[in-house]
C-alpha positions as CSV (number, residue, x, y, z in Angstrom):
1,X,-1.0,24.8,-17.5
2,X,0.7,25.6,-20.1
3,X,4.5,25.2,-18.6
4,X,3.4,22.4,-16.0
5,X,3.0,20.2,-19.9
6,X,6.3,21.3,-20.8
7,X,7.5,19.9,-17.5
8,X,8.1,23.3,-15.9
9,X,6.6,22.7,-12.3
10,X,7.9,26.4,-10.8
11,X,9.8,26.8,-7.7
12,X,10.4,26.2,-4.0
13,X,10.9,30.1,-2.5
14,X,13.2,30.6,0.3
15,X,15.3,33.6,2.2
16,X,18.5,31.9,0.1
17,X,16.9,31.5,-3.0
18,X,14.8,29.0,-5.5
19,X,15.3,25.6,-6.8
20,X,12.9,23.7,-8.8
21,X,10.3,21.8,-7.8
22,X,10.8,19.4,-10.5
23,X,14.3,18.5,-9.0
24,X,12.7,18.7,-5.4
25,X,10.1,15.8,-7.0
26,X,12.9,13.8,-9.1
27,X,14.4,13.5,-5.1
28,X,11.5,12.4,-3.5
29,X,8.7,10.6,-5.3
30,X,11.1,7.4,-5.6
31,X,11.1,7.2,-1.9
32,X,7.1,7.3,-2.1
33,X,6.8,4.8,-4.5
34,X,9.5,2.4,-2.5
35,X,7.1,2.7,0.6
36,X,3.9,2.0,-1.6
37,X,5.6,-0.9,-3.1
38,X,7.3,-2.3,0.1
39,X,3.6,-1.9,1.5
40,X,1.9,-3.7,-0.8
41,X,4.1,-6.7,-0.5
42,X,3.8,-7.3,2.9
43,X,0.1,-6.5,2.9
44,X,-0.3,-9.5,0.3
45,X,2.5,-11.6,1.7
46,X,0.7,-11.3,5.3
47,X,-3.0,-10.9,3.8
48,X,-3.4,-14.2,1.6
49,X,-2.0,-17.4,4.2
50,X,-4.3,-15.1,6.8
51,X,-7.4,-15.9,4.1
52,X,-6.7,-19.3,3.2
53,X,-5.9,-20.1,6.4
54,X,-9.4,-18.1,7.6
55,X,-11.6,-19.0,4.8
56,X,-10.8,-22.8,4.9
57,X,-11.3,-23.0,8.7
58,X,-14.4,-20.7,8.7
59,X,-16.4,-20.1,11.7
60,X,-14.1,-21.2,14.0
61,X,-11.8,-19.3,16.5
62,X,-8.8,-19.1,14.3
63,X,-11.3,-16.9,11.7
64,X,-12.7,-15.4,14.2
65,X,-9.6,-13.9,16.0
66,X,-8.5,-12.9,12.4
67,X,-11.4,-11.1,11.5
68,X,-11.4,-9.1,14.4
69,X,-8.0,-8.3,14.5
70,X,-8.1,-7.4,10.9
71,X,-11.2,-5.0,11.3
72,X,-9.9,-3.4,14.3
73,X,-6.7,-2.6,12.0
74,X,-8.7,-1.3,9.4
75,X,-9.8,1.7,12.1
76,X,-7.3,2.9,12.7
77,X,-5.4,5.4,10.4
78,X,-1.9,4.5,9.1
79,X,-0.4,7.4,11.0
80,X,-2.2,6.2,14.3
81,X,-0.2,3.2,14.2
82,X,3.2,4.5,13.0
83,X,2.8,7.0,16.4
84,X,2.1,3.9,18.3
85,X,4.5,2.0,16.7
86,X,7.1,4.5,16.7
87,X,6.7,4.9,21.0
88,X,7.0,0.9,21.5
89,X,9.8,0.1,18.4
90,X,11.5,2.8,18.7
91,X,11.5,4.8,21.7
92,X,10.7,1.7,24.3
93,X,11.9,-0.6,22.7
94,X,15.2,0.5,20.6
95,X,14.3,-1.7,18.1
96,X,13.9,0.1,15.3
97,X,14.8,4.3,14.2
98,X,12.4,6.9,14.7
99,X,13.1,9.1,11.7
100,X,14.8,9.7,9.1
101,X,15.9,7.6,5.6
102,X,18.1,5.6,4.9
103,X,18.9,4.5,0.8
104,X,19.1,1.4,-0.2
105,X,22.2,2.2,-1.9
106,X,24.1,3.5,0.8
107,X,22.9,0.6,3.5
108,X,20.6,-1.9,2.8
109,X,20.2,-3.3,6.0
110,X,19.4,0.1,7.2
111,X,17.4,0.9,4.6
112,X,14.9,-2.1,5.6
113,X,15.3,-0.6,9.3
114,X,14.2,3.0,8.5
115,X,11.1,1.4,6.5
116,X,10.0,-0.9,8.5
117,X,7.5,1.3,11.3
118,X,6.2,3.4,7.9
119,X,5.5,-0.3,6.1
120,X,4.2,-2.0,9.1
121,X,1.9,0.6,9.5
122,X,0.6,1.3,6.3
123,X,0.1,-2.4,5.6
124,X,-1.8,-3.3,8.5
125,X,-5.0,-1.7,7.3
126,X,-4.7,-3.9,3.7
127,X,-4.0,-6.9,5.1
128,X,-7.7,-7.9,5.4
129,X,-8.5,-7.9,1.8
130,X,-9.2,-11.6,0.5
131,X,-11.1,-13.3,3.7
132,X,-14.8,-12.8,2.9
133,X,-14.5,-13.6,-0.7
134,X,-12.5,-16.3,-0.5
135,X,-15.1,-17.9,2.0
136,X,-17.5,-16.8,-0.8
137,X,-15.8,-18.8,-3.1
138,X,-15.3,-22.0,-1.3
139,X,-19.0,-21.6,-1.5
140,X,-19.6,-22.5,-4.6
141,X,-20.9,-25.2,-7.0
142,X,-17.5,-25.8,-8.4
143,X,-15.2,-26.0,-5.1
144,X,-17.9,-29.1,-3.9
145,X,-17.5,-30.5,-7.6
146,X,-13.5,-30.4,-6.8
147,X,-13.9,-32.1,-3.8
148,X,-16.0,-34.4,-4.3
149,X,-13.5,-35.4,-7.1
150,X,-10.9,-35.9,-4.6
151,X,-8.5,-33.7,-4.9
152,X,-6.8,-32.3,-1.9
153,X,-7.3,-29.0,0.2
154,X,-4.3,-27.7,-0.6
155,X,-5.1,-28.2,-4.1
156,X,-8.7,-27.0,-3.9
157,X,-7.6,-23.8,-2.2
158,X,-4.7,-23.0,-4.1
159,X,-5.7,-23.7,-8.0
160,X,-9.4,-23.9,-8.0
161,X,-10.4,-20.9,-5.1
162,X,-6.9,-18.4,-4.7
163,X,-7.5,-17.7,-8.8
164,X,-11.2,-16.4,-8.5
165,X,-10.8,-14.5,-5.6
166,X,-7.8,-12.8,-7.0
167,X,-9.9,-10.5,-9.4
168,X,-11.2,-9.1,-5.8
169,X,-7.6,-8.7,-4.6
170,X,-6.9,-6.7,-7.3
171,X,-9.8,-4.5,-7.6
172,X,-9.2,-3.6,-3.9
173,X,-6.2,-3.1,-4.5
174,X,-6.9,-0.7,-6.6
175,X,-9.3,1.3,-4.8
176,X,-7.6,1.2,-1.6
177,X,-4.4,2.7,-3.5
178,X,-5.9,6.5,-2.8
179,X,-6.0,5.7,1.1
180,X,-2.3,4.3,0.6
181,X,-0.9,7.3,-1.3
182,X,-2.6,9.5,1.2
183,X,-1.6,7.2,4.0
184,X,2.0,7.1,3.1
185,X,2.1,11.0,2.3
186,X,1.0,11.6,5.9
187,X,3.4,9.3,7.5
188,X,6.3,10.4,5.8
189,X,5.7,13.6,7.2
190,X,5.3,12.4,10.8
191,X,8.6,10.4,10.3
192,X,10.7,12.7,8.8
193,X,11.2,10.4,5.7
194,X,11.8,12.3,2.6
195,X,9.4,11.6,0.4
196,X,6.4,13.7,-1.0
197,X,5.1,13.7,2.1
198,X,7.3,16.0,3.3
199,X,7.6,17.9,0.1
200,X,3.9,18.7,0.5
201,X,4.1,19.5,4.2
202,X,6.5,22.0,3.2
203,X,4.9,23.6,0.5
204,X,1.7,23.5,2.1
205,X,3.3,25.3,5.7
206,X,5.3,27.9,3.5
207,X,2.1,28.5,1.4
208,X,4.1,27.8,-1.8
209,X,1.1,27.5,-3.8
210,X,3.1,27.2,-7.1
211,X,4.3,23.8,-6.0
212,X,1.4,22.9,-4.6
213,X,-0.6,23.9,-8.1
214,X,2.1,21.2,-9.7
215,X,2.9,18.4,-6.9
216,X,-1.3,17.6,-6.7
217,X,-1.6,17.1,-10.6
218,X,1.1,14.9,-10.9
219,X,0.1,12.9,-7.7
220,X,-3.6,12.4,-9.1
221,X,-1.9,11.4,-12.4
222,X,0.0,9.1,-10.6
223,X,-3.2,7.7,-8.9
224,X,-4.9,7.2,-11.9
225,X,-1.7,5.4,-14.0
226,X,-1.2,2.7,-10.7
227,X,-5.1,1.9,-11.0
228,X,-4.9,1.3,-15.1
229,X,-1.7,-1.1,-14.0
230,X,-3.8,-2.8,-11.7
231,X,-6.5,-3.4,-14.7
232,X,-4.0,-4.8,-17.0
233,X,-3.5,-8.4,-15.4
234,X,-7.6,-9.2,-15.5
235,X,-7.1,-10.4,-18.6
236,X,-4.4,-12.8,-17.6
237,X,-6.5,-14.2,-14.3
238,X,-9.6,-14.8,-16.4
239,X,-9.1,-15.0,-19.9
240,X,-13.0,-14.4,-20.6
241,X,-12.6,-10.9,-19.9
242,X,-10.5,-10.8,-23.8
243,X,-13.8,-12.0,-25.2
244,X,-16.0,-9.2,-24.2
């Protein structure tokens, strides 16, 4: 404990030699992070139109094709549909690589290639995370006030219903973050991307149980500092949570 808070994490044993895990982490964890982040931007870029366009047409088949499609997403693991993705984007198709990283520093274009079957199928279980409470919300007292004022849909959805239901948005987005970290650690390993996925794998195969005493600390730290950022902007959506 006492060298893992000096930052000594141990090493990675092989027939050639060590080398430290902490510079086996410093390479990989910003590969993790980039497909948590990607991840989360097309979950909310593809999750909220779906729920506006869901909640303000509830009921009907539009909501109803959503719903289903989302919830049959939702059961499937991420590395379920980066195997199914990978056979019809990448092998069928051609589309899109099968393994392997690219950095965005050396290729962008390629970099959004090698990213995209991980992304695509770690964000299609998240993208179903506004619909019911948004529908909730165009429920209420205040959304019939608005409207019966006058003011437009768009308006109505957008300013008066989006805001509310955000606080939702960002609590699940805070406990689905363990089933994305574990998600995207499992999929890195299936596609060869070098993250901590693979890290893990390898310590885990090679029973190199001195990285593996370091590398789950610091992941459950890191778990734990992404839910406390998700906290911080309550106080921005809803500025009665400074009064309590």
């Amino acid at each position: 404990a006492k060298d893992f808070l000096s930052g000594d994490m141990g090493n990675f044993y092989s027939a050639t030699g060590g080398e430290a895990v902490a510079t086996r982490f410093g390479e990989s964890w910003p590969v993790s992070l980039s497909l948590i982040f990607y991840t989360q931007v097309v979950a909310l870029a593809i999750a909220i139109p779906f729920a506006i366009w869901a909640a303000y047409r509830s009921g009907g088949w539009v909501d109803k094709v959503i719903n289903t499609t989302a919830f049959a997403l939702i059961s499937l693991p991420s590395f379920a549909i980066a195997l199914i993705l990978t056979y019809y984007l990448g092998v069928k198709m051609g589309w899109l690589p099968t393994q392997g990283y690219v950095r965005l520093t050396e290729d962008p274009a390629e970099h959004f290639r090698s990213v995209a079957i991980p992304v695509m199928s770690l964000a299609a279980g998240q993208v179903a995370v506004l619909r019911s409470d948004l529908v909730a919300t165009l429920q209420e007292d205040f959304i019939l006030m608005a409207r019966s004022k006058g003011i437009s849909n768009g308006r109505v959805l957008w300013r008066h219903a989006l805001r509310p239901s955000s606080l939702t948005l960002l609590t699940v987005t805070g406990l689905s973050m363990g089933n994305l970290i574990g998600g995207t650690l499992v999929v890195e390993y299936l596609l060869s991307i070098p993250g901590l996925g693979v890290l893990l794998g390898e310590a885990v195969l090679s029973r190199q149980y001195e990285a593996l005493q370091s590398l789950v600390p610091i992941i459950a730290i890191v778990f734990v500092l992404i839910n406390f950022a998700v906290d911080a902007p309550y106080t921005v959506l809803d500025p009665r949570i400074r009064e309590r």
